[in-house]
C-alpha positions as a Markdown table, in Angstrom:
| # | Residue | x | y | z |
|---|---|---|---|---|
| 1 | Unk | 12.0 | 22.6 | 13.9 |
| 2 | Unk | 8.7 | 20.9 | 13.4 |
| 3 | Unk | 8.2 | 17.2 | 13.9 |
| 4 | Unk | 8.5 | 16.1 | 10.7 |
| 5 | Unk | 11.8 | 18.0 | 9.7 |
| 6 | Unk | 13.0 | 17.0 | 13.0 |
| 7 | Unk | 12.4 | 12.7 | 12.3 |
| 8 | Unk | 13.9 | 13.8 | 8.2 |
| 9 | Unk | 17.3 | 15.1 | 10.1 |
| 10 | Unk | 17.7 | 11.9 | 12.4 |
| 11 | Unk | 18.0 | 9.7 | 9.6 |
| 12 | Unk | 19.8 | 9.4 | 6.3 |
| 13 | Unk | 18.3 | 9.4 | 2.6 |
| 14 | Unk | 18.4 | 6.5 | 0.6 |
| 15 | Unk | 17.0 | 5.4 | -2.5 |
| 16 | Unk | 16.2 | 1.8 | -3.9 |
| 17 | Unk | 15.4 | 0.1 | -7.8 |
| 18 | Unk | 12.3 | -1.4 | -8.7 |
| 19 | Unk | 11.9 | -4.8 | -6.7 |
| 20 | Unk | 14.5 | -3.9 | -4.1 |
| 21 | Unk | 13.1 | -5.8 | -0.7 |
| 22 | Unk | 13.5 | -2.6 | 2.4 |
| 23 | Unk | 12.4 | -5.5 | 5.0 |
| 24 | Unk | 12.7 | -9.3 | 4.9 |
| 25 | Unk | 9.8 | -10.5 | 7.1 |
| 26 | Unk | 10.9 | -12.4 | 10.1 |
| 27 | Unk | 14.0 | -9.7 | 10.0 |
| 28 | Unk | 15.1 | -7.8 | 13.5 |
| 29 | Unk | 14.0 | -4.4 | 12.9 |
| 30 | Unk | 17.0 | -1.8 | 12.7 |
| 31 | Unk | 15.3 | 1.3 | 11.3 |
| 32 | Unk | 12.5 | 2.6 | 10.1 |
| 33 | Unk | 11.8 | 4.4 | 6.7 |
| 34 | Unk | 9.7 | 7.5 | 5.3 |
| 35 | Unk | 9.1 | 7.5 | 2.4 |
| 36 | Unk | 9.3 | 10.8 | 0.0 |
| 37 | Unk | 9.0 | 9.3 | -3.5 |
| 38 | Unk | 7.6 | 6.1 | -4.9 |
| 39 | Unk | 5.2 | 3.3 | -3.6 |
| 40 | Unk | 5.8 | 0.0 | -2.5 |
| 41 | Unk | 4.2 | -3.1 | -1.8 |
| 42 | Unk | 3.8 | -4.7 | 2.2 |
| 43 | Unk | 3.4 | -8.3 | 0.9 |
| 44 | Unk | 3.6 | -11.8 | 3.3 |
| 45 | Unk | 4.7 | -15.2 | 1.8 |
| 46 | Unk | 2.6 | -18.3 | 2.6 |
| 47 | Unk | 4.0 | -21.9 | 3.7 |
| 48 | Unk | 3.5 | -23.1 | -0.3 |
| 49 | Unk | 5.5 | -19.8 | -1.5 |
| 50 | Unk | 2.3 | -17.8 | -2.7 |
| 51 | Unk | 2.8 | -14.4 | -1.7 |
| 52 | Unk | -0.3 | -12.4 | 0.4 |
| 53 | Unk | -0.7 | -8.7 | -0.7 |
| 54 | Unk | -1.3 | -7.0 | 2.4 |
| 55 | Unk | -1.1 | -3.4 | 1.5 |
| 56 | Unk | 0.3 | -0.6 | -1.0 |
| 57 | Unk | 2.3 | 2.3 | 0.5 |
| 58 | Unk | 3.1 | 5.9 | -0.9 |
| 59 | Unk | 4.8 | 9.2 | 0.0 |
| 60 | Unk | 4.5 | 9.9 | 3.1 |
| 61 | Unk | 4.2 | 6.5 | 4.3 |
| 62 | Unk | 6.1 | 5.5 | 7.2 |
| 63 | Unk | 7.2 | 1.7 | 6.9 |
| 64 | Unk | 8.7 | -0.6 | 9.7 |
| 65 | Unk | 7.2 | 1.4 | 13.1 |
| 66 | Unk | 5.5 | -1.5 | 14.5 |
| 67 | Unk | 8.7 | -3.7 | 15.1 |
| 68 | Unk | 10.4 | -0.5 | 16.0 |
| 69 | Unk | 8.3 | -0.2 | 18.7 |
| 70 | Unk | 7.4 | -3.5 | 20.2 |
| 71 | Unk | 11.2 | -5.2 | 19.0 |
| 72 | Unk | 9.4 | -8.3 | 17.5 |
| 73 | Unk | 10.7 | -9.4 | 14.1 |
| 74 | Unk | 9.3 | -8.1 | 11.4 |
| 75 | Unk | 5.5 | -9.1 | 10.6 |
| 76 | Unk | 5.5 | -8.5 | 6.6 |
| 77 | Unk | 8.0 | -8.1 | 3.6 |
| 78 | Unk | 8.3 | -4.7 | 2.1 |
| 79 | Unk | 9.3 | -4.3 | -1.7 |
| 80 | Unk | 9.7 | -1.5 | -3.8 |
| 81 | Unk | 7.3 | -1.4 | -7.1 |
| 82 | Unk | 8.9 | 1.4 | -8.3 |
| 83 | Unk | 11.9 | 3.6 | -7.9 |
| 84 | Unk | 12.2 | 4.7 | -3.7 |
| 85 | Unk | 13.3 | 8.2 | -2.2 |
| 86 | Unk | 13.5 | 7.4 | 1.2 |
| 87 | Unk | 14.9 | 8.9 | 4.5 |
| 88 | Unk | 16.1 | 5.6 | 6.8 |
| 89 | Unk | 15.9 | 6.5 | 10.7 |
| 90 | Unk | 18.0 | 4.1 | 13.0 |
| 91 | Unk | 15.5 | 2.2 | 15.7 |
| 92 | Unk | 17.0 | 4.0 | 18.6 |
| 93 | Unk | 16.7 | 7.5 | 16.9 |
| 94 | Unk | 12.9 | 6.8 | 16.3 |
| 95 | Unk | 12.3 | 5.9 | 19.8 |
| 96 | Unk | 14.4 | 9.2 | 20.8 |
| 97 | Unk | 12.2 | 11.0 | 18.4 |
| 98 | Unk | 9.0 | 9.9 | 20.2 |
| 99 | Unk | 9.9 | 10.8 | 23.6 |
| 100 | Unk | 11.1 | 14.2 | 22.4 |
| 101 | Unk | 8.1 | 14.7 | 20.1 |
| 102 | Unk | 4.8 | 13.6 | 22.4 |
| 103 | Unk | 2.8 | 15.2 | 20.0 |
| 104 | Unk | 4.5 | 12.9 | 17.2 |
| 105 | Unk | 3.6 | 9.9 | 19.1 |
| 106 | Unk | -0.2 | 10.4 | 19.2 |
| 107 | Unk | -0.3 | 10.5 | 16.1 |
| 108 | Unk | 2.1 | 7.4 | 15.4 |
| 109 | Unk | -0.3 | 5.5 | 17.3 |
| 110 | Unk | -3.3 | 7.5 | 15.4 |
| 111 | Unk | -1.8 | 5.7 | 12.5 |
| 112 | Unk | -1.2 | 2.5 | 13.6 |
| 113 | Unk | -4.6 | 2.4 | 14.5 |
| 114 | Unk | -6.0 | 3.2 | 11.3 |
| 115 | Unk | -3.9 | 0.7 | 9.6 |
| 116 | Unk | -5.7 | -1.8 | 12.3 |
| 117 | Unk | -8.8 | -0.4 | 11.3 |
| 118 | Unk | -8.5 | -0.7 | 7.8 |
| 119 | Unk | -7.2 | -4.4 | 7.8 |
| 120 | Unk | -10.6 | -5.4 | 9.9 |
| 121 | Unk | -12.2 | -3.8 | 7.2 |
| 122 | Unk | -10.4 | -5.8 | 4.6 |
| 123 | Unk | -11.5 | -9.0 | 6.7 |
| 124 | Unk | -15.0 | -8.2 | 6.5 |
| 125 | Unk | -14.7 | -7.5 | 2.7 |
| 126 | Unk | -13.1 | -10.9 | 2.6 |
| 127 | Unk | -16.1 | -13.0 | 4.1 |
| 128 | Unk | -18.5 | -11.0 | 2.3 |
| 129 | Unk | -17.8 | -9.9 | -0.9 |
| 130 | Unk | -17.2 | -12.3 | -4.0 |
| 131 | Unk | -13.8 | -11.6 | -6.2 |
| 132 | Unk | -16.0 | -9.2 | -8.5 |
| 133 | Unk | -16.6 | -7.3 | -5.3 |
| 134 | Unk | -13.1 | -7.4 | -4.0 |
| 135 | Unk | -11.5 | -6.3 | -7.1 |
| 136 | Unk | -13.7 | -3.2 | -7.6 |
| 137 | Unk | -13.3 | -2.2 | -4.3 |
| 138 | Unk | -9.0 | -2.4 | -4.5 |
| 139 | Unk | -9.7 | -0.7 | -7.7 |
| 140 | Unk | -11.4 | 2.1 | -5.8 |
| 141 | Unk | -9.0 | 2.3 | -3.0 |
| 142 | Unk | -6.3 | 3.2 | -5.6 |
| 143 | Unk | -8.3 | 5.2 | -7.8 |
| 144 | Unk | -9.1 | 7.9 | -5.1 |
| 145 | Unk | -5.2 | 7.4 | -3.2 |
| 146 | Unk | -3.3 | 7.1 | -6.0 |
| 147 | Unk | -5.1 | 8.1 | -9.2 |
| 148 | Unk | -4.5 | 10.9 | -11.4 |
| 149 | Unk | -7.2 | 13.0 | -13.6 |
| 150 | Unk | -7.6 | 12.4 | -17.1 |
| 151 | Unk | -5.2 | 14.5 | -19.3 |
| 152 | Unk | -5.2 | 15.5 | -23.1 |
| 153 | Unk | -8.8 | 13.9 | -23.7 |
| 154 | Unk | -9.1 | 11.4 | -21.6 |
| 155 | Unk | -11.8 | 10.4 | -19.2 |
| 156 | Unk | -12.0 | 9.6 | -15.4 |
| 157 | Unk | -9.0 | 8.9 | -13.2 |
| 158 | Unk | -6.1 | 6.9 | -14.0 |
| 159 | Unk | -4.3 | 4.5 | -11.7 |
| 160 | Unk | -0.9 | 4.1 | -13.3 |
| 161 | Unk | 0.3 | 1.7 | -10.1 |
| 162 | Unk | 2.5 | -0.8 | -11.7 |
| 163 | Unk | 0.8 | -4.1 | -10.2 |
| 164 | Unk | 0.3 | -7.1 | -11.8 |
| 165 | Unk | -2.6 | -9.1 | -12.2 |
| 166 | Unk | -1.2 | -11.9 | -10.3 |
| 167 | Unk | -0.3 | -8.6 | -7.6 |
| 168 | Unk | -4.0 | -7.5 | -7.8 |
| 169 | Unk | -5.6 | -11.2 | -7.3 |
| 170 | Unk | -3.1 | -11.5 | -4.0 |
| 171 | Unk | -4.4 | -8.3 | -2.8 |
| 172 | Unk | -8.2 | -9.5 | -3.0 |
| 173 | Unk | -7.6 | -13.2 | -2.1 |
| 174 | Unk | -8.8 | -14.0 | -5.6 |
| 175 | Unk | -6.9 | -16.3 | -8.6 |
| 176 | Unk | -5.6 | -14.8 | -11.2 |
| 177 | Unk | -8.4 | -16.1 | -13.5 |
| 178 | Unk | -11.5 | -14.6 | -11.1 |
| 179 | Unk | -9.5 | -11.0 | -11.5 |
| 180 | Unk | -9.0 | -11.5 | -15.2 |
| 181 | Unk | -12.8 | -11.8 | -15.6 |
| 182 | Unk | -13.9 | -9.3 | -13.2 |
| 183 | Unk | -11.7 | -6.7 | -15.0 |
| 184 | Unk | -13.6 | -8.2 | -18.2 |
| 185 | Unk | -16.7 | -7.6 | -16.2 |
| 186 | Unk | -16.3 | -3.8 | -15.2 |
| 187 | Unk | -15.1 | -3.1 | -18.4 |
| 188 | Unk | -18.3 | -4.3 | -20.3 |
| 189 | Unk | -20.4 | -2.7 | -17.4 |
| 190 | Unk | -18.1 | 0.9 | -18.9 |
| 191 | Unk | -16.8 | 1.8 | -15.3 |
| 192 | Unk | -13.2 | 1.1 | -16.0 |
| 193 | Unk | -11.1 | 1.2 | -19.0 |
| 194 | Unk | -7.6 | -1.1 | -19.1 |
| 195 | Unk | -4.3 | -0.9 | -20.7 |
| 196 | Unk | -1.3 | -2.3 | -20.2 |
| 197 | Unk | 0.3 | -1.8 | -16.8 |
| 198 | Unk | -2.7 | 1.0 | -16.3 |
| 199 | Unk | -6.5 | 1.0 | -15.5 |
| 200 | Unk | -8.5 | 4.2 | -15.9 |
| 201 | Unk | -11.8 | 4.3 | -13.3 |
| 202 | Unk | -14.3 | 5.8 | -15.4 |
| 203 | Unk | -16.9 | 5.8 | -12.3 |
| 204 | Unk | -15.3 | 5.3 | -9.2 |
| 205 | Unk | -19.4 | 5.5 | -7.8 |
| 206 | Unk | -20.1 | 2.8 | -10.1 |
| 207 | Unk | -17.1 | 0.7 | -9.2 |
| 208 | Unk | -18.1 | 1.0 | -5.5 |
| 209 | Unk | -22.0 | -0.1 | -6.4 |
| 210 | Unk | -20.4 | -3.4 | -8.1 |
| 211 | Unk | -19.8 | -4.6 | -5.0 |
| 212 | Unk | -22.9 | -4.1 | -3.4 |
């Protein structure tokens, strides 16, 4: 049994509805979850009720490892922005699973390094970039992880992630009103297209040079 199908069969498949909370931050950590369908949203609240956007998660993703393995409470809320298929692993089992599976483990902490990595980088982008910036570069980030390519006539790749505006400015540490007009921007600048609830990326090289 390889180490995936080995961490699938300690744990039990369950599925949650669009807006369904999997963690509660501040919660004791009880299991973990893998996810095999759907995406869903790591979010923090603030002390005025505002709500942070810290990350967007998809198949494949593992959620909830970092409490799992140091047994603080939970650092960040995870909701479901769509339909969930997940397999839910009890704490003890994924601990079991890692000292069985030393192989499994590297890589656990191979990705919990990334995700380290990644939220410097988001830091950076904070202290540096203006909202314009910011919002073409989350637009990027989903384009080329979540995207699909134009079908039946249409052009460039289309992100059909269903997050708000109000979502997308918490993501990029932005108002709702700086994302409104640097969606307006990018479109008149023809390197995105909008709809509702979907954003096509006409130049995902172009999005990545408004930032600069």
């Amino acid at each position: 049994m390889d180490d995936r199908a080995d961490l699938l069969a300690r744990g039990r498949r369950r599925r949650w509805p669009c807006g369904a909370t999997l963690f509660g931050e501040g919660d004791r950590s009880t299991s973990v979850v893998l996810v095999l369908s759907g995406r869903a949203k790591v979010f923090s609240l603030t002390e005025q009720g505002g709500e942070v956007l810290l990350a967007i998660r998809g198949p494949g993703a593992l959620l909830g490892e970092m409490s799992a393995l140091d047994g603080a409470p939970r650092s960040a809320s995870v909701a479901a922005l769509e339909p969930l298929d997940t397999i839910v692993v009890p704490v003890r089992s994924f601990l079991d699973f890692l000292l069985d599976r030393p192989d499994a483990a590297v890589c656990i902490v191979r990705l919990i390094v990334s995700r380290l990595r990644d939220s410097d980088r988001k830091r950076v982008e904070f202290g540096t970039y203006d909202a314009l910036g910011r919002v073409a570069l989350r637009l990027a980030e989903m384009a080329e992880r979540f995207g699909q390519s134009g079908e039946h006539g249409e052009h460039g790749v289309r992100i059909t992630l269903p997050l708000t505006q109000d979502e997308l400015a918490a993501w990029t540490a932005s108002s709702r009103e700086s994302v409104t007009k640097a969606l307006r921007t990018l479109r008149r600048h023809g390197v995105i297209e909008t709809s509702r609830r979907s954003v096509a990326v006409l130049d995902v090289d172009g999005l990545r040079a408004r930032a600069r």
